[in-house]
C-alpha positions as a Python dict, from the first residue, in 0.01 Angstrom:
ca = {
    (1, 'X'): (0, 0, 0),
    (2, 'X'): (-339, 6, 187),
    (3, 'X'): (-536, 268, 373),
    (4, 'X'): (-881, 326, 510),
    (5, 'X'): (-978, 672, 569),
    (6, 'X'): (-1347, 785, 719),
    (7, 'X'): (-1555, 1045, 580),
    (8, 'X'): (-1898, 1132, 679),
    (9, 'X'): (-1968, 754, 798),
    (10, 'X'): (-1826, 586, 468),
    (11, 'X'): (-1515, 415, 481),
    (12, 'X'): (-1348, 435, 181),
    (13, 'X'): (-1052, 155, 128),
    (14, 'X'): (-777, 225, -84),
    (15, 'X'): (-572, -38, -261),
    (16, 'X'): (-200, 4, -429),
    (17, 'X'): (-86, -365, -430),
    (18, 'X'): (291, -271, -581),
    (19, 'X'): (341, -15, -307),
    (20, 'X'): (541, 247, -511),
    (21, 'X'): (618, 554, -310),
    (22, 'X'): (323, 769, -177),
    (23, 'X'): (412, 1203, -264),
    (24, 'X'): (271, 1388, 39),
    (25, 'X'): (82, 1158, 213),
    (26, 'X'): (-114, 1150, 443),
    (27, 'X'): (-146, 1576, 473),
    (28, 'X'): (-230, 1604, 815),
    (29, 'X'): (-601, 1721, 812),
    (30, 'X'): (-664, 1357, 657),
    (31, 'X'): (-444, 1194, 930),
    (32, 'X'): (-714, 1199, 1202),
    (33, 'X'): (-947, 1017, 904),
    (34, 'X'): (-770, 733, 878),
    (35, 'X'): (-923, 417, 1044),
    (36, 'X'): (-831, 36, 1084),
    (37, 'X'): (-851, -127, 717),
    (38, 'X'): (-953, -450, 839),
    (39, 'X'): (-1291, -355, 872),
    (40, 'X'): (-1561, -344, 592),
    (41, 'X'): (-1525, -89, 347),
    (42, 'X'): (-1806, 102, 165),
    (43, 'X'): (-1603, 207, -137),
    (44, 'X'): (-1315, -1, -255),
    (45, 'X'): (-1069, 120, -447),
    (46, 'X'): (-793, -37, -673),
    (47, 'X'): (-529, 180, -766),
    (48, 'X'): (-259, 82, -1059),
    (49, 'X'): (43, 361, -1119),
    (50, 'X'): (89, 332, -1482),
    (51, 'X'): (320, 523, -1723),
    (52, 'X'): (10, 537, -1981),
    (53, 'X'): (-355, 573, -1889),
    (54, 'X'): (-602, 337, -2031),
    (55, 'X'): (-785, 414, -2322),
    (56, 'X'): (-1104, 331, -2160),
    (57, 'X'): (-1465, 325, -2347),
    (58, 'X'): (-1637, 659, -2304),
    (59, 'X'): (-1972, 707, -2439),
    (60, 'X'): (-2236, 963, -2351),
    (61, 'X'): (-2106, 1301, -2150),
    (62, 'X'): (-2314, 1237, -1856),
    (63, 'X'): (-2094, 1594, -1678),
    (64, 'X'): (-1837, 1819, -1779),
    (65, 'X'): (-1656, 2040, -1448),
    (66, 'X'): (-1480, 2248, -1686),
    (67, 'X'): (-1341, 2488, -1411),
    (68, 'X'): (-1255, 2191, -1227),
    (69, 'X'): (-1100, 1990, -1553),
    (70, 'X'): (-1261, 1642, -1505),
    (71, 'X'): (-1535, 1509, -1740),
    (72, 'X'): (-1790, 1214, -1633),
    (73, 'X'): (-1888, 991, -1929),
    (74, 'X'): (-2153, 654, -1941),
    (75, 'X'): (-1948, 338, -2016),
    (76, 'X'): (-2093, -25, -2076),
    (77, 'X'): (-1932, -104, -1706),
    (78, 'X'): (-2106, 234, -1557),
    (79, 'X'): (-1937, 561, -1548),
    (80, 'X'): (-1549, 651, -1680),
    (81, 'X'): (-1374, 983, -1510),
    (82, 'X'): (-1094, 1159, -1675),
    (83, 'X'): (-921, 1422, -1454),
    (84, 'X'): (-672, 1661, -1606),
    (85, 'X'): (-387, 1878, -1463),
    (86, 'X'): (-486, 2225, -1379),
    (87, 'X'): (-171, 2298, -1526),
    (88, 'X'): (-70, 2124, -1829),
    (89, 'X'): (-451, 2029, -1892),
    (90, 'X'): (-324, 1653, -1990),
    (91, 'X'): (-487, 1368, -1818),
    (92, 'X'): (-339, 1255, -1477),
    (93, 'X'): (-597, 1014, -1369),
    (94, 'X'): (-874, 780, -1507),
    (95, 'X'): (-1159, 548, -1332),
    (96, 'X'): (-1406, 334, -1423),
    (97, 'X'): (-1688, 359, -1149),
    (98, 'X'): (-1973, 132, -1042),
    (99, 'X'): (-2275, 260, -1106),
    (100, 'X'): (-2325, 271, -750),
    (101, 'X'): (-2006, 434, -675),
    (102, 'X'): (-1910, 211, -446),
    (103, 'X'): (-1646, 3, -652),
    (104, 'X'): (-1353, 203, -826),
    (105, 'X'): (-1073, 106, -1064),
    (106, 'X'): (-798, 360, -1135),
    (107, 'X'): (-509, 441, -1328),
    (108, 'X'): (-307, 749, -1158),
    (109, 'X'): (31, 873, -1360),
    (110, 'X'): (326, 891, -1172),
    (111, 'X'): (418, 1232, -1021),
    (112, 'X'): (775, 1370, -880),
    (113, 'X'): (811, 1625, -601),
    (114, 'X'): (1126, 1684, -434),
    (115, 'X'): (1330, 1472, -639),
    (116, 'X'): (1107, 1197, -573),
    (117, 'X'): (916, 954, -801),
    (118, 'X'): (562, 869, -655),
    (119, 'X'): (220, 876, -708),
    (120, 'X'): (-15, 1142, -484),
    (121, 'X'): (-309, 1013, -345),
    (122, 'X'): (-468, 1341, -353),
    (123, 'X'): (-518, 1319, -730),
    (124, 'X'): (-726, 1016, -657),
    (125, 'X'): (-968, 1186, -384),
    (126, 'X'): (-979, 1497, -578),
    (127, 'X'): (-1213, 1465, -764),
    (128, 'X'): (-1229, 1054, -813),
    (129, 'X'): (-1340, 1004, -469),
    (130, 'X'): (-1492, 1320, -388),
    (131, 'X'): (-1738, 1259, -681),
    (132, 'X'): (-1807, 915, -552),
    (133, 'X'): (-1858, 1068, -160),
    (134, 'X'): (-2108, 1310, -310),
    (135, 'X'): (-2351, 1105, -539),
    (136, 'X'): (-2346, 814, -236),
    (137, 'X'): (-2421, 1106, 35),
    (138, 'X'): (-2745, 1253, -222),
    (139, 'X'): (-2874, 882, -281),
    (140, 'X'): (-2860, 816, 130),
    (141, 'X'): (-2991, 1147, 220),
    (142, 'X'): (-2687, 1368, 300),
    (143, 'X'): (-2542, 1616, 169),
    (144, 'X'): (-2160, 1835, 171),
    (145, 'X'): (-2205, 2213, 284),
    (146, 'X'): (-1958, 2525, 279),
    (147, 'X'): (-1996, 2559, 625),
    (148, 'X'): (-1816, 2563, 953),
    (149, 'X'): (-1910, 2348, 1209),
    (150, 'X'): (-1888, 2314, 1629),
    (151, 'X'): (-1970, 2137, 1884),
    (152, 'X'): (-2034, 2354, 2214),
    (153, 'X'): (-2189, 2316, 2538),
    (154, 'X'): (-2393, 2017, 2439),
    (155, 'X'): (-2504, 2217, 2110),
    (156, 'X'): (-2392, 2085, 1769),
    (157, 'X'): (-2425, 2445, 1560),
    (158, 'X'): (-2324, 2449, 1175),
    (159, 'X'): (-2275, 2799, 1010),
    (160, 'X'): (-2271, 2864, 644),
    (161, 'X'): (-2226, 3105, 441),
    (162, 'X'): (-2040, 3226, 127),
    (163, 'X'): (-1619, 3296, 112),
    (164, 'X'): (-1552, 3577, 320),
    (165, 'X'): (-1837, 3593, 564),
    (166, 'X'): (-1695, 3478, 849),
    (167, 'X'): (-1742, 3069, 883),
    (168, 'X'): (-1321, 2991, 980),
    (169, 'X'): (-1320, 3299, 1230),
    (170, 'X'): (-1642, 3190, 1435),
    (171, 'X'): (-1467, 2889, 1389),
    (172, 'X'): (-1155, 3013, 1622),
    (173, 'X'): (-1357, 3238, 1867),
    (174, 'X'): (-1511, 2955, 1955),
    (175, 'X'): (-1217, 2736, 2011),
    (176, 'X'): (-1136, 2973, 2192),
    (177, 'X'): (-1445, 2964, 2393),
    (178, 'X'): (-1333, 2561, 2458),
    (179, 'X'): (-1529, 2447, 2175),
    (180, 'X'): (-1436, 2127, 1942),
    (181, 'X'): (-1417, 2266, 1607),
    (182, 'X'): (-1533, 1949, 1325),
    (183, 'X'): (-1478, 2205, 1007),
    (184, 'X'): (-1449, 2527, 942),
    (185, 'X'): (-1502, 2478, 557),
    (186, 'X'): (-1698, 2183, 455),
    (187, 'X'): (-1932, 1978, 669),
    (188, 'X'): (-2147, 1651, 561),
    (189, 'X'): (-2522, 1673, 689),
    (190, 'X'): (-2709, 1316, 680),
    (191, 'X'): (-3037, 1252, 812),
    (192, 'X'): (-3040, 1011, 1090),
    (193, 'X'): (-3360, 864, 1253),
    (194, 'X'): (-3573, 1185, 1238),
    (195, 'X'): (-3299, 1421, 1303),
    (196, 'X'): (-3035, 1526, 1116),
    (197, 'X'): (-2617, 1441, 1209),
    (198, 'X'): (-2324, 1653, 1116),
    (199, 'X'): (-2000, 1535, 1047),
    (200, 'X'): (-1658, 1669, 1036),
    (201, 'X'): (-1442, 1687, 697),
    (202, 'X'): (-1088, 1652, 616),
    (203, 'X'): (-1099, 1982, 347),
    (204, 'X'): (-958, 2264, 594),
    (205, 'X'): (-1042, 2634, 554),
    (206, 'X'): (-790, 2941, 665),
    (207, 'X'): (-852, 2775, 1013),
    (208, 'X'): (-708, 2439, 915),
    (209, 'X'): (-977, 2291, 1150),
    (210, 'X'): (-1044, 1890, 1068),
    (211, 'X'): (-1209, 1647, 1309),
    (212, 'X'): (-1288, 1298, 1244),
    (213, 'X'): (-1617, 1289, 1452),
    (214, 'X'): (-1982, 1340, 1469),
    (215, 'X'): (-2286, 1454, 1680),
    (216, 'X'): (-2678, 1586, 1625),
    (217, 'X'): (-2728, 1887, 1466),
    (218, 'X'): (-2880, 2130, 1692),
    (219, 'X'): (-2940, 2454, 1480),
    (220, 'X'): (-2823, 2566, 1147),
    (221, 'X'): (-2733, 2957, 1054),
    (222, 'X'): (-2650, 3137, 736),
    (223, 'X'): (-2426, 3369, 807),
    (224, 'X'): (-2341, 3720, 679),
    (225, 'X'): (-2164, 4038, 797),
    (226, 'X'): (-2336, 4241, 991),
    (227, 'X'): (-2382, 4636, 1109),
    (228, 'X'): (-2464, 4797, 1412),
    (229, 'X'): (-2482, 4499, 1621),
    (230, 'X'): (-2540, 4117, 1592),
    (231, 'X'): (-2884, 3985, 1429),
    (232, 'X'): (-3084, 3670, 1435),
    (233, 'X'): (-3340, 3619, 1198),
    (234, 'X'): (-3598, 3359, 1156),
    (235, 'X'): (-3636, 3341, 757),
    (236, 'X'): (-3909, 3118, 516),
    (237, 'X'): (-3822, 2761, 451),
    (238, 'X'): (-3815, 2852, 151),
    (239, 'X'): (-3516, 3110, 156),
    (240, 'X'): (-3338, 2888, 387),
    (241, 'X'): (-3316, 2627, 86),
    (242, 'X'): (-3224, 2849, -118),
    (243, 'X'): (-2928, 2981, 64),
    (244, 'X'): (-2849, 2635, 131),
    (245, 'X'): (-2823, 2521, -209),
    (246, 'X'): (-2603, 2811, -313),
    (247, 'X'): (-2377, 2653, -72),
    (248, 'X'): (-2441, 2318, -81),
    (249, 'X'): (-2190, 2098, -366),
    (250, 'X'): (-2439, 1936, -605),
    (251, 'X'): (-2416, 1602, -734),
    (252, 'X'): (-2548, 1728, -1072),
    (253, 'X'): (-2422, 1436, -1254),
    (254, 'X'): (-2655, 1202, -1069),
    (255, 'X'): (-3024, 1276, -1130),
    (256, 'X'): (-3146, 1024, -833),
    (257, 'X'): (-2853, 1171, -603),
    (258, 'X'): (-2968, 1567, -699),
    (259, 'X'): (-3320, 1486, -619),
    (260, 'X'): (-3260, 1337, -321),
    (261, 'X'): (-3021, 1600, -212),
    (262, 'X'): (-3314, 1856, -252),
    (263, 'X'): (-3590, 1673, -30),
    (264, 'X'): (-3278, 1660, 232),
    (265, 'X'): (-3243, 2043, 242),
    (266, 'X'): (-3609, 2048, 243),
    (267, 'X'): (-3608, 1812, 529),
    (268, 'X'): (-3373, 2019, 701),
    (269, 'X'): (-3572, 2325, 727),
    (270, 'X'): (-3811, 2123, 883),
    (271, 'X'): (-3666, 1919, 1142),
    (272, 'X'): (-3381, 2180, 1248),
    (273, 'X'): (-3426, 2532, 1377),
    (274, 'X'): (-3239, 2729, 1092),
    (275, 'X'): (-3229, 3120, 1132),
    (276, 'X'): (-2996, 3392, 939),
    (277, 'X'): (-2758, 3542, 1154),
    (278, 'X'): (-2586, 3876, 1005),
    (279, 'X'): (-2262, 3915, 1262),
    (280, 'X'): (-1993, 4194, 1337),
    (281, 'X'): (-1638, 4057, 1338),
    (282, 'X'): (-1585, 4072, 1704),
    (283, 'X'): (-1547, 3738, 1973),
    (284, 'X'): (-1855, 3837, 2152),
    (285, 'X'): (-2073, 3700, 1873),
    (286, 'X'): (-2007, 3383, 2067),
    (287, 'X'): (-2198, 3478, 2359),
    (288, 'X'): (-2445, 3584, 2146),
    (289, 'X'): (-2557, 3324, 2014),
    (290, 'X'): (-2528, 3073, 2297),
    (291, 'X'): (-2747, 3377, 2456),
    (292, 'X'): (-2980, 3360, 2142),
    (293, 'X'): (-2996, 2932, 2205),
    (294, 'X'): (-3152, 2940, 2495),
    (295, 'X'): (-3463, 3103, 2376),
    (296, 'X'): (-3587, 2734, 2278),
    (297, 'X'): (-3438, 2343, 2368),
    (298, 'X'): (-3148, 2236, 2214),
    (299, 'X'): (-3107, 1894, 2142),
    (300, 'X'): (-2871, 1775, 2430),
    (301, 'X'): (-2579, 1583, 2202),
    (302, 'X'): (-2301, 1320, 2267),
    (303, 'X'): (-2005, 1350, 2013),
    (304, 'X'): (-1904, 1026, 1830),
    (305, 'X'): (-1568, 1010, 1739),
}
């Protein structure tokens, strides 16, 4: 089996030369991601279903998830992953990675649902190739937000914020309002010729909003509930970052990729009008801050999809 999915510009090939049966797959936010596999991939992947993993060399802990039960370890070849079940906290999946991250060999256990004997691809993008997205978006100056993202009236607008505050409802008021929703709960930010682009995801939020496609971001707001009425506020670059990175998922394995990450945030500030924007939970906020936009130019935007 072979499939090329693409996710915030990198096209990720995946590789199962036996072809033994694939357990939920594709789930339909990661439909629209998948692209023609004939074309060059940035990450290639070789997968082998195997009734025993490896027993792979695994030297120094370079990161250990613990809530998220994978561990990252230095190998002579690069970097060894070891993912464990959430529920029987046994190993389900292993990988040796290029140091790059842009070659990957692994060894997924066989799973059954329904009846069925198969193997789930989602235990090899979560967190195999999720790791891999993350350290290559740091090192090329990108980065994956919590955030909800639009595209509306020639504006590309991202909104972040912590659970709860509001990022998959804005998300449907303005579909409502005609506007193409990207996310509304992750969205990739890369810089891109002296501006920066935002990109659509395939992880869906309450919304279950997913679009494989791409434009300028215009403006950036952090995002809170609000009283009395709706409020903009213009904020220190510095308080912007650090809302950002509370929201932002860290490559913290990857010293080059974390360092990186943080001059992009600090870029950000600089090259994109970012404001804080405490809302009330009512559709109007839409008009608000379209109203609130065209206090200064917007960078005029054509979607790539």
């Amino acid at each position: 089996m072979r499939f090329t999915l693409e996710i915030g510009g990198y096209r990720l090939a995946v590789h199962e030369p036996i072809g033994h049966p694939c357990l939920v797959w594709p789930l339909r936010p990661f439909e629209a991601f998948l692209v023609d596999e004939h074309q060059s991939a940035d990450v290639a992947v070789d997968v082998a279903i195997v009734p025993i993993l490896p027993d792979l060399p695994m030297d120094r802990l370079r990161f250990d998830s613990n809530h998220g039960h994978w561990k990252l370890f230095e190998s002579p070849d690069g970097l060894v992953l070891d993912s464990t079940s959430p529920k029987t906290l046994t190993s389900r999946a292993r990988a040796r990675i290029s140091p790059d991250y842009r070659h990957v060999q692994a060894w997924v256990l066989p799973d059954v649902q329904n009846g069925q004997v198969g193997w789930s691809p989602m235990h090899l993008f979560n967190p195999i190739l999720e790791v891999c997205i993350l350290s290559m978006l740091g090192r090329d100056g990108g980065f994956l937000l919590h955030a909800s993202g639009v595209i509306y009236r020639d504006a590309g607008l991202v909104f972040t914020g912590a659970s709860g505050t509001g990022k998959s409802t804005l998300a449907g008021w303005f579909a409502d309002a005609g506007a193409r929703v990207l996310s509304d709960e992750r969205m990739i930010l890369r810089r891109d010729a002296g501006s920066v682009r935002m990109f659509g995801t395939p992880w869906i939020g309450s919304g279950s909003f997913a679009a494989n496609a791409s434009a300028p971001l215009s403006r950036l707001f952090c995002i809170s509930h609000g009283q009395g009425d709706h409020r903009f506020e213009s904020l220190p670059a510095s308080r912007i970052v650090s809302l950002l990175l509370q929201q932002t998922f860290l490559p913290y394995w990857d010293r080059a990729a974390m360092d990186a990450t943080v001059d992009s945030l600090v870029s950000l500030t600089q090259q994109i009008p970012c404001l804080s924007l405490a809302c009330l939970k009512r559709p109007d906020v839409v008009d608000a801050i379209m109203n609130h936009c065209l206090n200064e130019p917007l960078t005029v935007i054509r979607c790539t999809s």
